[in-house]
MMTF fields as JSON, N, C-alpha, C and O atoms, coordinates in Angstrom:
{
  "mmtfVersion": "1.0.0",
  "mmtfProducer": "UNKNOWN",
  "numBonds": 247,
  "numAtoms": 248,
  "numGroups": 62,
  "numChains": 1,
  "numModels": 1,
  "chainsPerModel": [1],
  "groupsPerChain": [62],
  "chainIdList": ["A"],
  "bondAtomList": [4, 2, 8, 6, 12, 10, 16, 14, 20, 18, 24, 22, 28, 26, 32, 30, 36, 34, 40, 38, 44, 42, 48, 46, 52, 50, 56, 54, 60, 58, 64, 62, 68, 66, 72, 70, 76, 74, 80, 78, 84, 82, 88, 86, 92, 90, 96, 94, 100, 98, 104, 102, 108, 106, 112, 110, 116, 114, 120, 118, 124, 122, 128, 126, 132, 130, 136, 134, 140, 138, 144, 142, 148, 146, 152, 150, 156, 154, 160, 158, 164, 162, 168, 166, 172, 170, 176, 174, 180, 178, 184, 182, 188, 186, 192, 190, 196, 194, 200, 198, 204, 202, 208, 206, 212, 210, 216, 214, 220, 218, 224, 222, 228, 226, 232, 230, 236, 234, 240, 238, 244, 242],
  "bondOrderList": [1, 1, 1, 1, 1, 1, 1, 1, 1, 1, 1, 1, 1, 1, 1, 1, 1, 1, 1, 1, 1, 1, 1, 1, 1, 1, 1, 1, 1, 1, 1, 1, 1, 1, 1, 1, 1, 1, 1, 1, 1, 1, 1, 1, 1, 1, 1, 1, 1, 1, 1, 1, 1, 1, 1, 1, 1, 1, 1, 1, 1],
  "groupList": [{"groupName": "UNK", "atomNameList": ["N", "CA", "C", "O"], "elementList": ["N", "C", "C", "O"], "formalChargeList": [0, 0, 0, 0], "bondAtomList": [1, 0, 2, 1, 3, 2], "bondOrderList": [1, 1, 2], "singleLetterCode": "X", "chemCompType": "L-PEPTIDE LINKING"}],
  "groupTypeList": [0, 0, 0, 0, 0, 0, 0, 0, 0, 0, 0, 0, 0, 0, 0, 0, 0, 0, 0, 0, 0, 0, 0, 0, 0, 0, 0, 0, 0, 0, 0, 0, 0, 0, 0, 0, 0, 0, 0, 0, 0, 0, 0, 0, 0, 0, 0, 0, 0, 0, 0, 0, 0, 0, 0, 0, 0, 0, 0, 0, 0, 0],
  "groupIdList": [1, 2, 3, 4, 5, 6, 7, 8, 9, 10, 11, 12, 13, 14, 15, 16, 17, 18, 19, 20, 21, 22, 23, 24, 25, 26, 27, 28, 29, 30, 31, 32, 33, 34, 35, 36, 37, 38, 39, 40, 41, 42, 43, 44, 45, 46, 47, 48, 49, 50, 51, 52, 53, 54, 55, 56, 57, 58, 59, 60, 61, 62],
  "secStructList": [7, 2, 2, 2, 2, 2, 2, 2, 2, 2, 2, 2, 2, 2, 2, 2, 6, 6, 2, 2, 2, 2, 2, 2, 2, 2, 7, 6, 6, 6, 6, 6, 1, 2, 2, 2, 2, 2, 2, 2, 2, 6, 6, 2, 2, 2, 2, 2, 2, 2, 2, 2, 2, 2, 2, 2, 2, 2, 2, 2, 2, 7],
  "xCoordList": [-66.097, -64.812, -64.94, -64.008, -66.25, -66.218, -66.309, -65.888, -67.032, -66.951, -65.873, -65.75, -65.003, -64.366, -63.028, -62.229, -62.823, -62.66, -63.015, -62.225, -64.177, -64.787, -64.027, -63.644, -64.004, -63.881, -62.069, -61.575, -61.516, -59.933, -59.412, -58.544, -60.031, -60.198, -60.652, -60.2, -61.41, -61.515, -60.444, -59.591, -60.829, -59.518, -58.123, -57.511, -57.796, -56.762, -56.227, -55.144, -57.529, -57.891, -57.827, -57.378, -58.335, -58.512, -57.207, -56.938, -56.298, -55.192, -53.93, -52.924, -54.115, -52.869, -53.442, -52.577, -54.654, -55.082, -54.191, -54.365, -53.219, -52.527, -51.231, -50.427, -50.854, -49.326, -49.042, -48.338, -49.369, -48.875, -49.434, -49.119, -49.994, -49.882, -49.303, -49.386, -48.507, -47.529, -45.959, -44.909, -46.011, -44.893, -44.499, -43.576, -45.656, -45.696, -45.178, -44.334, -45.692, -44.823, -43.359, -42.521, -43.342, -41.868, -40.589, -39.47, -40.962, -40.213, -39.505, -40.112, -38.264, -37.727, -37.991, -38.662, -37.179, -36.823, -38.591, -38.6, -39.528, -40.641, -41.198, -41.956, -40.616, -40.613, -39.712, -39.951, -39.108, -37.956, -38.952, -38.985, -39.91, -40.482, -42.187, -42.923, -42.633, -43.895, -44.287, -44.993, -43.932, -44.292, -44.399, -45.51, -43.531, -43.486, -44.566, -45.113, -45.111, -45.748, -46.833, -47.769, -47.128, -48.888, -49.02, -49.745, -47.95, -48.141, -48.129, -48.794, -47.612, -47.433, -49.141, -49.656, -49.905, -51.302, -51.929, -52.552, -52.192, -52.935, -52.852, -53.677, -51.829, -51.806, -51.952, -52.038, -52.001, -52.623, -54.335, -55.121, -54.825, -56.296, -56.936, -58.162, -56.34, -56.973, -56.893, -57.916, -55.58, -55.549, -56.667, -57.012, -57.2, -58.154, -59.726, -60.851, -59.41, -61.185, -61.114, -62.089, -60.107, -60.568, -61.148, -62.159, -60.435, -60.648, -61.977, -62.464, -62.402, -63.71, -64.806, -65.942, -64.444, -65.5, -66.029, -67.151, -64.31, -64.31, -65.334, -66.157, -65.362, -65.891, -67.13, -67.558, -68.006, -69.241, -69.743, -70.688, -68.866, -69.531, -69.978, -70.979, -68.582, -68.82, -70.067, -70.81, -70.293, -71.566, -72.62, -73.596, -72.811, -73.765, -74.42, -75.479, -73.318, -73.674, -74.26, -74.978, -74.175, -74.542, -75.609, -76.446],
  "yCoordList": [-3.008, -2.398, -0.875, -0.082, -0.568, 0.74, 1.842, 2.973, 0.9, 1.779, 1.619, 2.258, 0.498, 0.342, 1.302, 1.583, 1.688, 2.869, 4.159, 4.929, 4.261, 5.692, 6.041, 7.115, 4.233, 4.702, 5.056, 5.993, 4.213, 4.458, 5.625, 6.082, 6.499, 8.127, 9.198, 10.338, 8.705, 9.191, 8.961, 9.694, 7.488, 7.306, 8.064, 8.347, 8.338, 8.841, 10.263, 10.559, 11.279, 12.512, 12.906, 14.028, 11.929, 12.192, 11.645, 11.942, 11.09, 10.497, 11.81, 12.051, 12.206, 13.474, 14.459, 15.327, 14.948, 15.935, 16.899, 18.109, 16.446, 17.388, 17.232, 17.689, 16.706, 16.713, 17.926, 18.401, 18.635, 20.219, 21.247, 22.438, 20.865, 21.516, 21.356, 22.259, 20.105, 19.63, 19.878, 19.903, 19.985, 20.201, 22.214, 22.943, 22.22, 23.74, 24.288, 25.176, 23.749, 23.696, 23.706, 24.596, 22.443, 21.947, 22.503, 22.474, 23.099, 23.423, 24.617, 25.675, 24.656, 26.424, 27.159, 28.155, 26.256, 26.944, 26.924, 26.489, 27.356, 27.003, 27.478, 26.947, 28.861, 30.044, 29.559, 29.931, 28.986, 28.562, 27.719, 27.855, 26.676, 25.424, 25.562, 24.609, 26.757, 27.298, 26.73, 25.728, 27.22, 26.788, 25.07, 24.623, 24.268, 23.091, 22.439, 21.534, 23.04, 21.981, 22.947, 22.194, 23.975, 24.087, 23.264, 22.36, 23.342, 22.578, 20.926, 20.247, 20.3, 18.776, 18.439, 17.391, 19.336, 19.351, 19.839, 18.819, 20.643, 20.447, 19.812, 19.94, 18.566, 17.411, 16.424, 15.26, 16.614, 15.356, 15.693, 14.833, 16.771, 16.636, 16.764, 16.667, 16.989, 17.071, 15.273, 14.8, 14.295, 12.983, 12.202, 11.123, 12.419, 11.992, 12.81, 12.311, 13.82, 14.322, 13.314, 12.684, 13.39, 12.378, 11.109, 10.635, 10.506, 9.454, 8.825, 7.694, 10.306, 9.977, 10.441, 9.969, 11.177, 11.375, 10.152, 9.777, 9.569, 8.414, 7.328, 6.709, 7.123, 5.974, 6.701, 6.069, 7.827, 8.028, 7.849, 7.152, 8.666, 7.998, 6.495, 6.034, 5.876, 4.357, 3.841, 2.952, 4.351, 3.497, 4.299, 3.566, 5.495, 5.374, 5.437, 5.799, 4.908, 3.677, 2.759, 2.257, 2.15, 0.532, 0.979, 0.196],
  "zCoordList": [75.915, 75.575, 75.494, 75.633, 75.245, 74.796, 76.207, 76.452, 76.871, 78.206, 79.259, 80.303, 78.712, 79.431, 78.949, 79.843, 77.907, 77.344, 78.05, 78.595, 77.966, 78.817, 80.429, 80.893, 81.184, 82.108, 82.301, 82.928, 81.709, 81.706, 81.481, 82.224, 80.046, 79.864, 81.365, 81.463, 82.227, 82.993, 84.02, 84.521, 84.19, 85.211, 85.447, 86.477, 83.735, 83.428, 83.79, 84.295, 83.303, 83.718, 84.959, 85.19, 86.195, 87.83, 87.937, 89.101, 87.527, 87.729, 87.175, 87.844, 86.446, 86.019, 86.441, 86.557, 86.824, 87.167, 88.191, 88.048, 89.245, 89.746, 89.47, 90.282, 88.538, 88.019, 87.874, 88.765, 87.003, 86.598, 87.854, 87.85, 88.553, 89.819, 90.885, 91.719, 91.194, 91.909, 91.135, 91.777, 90.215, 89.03, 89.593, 89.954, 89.363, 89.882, 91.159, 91.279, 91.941, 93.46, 93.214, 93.071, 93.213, 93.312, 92.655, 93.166, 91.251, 90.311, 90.646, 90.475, 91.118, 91.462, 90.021, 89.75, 89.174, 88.339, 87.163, 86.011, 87.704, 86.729, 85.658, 84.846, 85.745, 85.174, 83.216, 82.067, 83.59, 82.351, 81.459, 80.236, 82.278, 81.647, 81.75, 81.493, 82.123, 82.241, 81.005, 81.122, 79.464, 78.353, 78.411, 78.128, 78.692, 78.614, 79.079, 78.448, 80.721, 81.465, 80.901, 80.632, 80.643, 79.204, 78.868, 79.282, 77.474, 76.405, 76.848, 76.066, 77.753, 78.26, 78.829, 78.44, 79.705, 80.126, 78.889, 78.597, 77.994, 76.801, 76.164, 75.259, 76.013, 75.036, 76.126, 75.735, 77.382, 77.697, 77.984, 77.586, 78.579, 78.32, 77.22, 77.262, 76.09, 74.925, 74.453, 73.958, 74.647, 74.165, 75.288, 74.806, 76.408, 77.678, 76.923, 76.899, 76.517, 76.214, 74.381, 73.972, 73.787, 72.538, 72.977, 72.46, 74.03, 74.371, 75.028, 75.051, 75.645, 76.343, 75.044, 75.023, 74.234, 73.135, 72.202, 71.86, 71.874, 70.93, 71.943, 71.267, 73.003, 73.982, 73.564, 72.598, 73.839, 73.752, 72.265, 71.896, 71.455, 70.122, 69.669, 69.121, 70.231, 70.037, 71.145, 70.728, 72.464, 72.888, 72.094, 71.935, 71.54, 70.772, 69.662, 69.15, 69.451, 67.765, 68.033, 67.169, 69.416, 69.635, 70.181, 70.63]
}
């Protein structure tokens, strides 16, 4: 479970990884929501790096 944890955290990470750079493209207006799509990518790689931390702590406990 625990790695299977690890790997989903990752999965997750290579998986949003170009959202806010495709967001970026596309967005005319991007300039208005610049703040938004920060703050939307620092709360999601910060909830993906807890996730991969919590997985390493837990495999090594065991």
């Amino acid at each position: 479970m625990d790695t299977g944890l690890l790997i989903l955290a990752l999965l997750l990470s290579l998986f949003f990884l170009p959202v806010p750079v495709i967001y970026y493209i596309f967005e005319k207006n991007v300039r208005k929501h610049i703040v938004k799509v920060i703050l939307l990518t620092a709360l999601l790689y910060a909830t993906v790096l807890y996730l991969i931390f919590q997985g390493l702590a837990n495999y090594q406990e065991s």
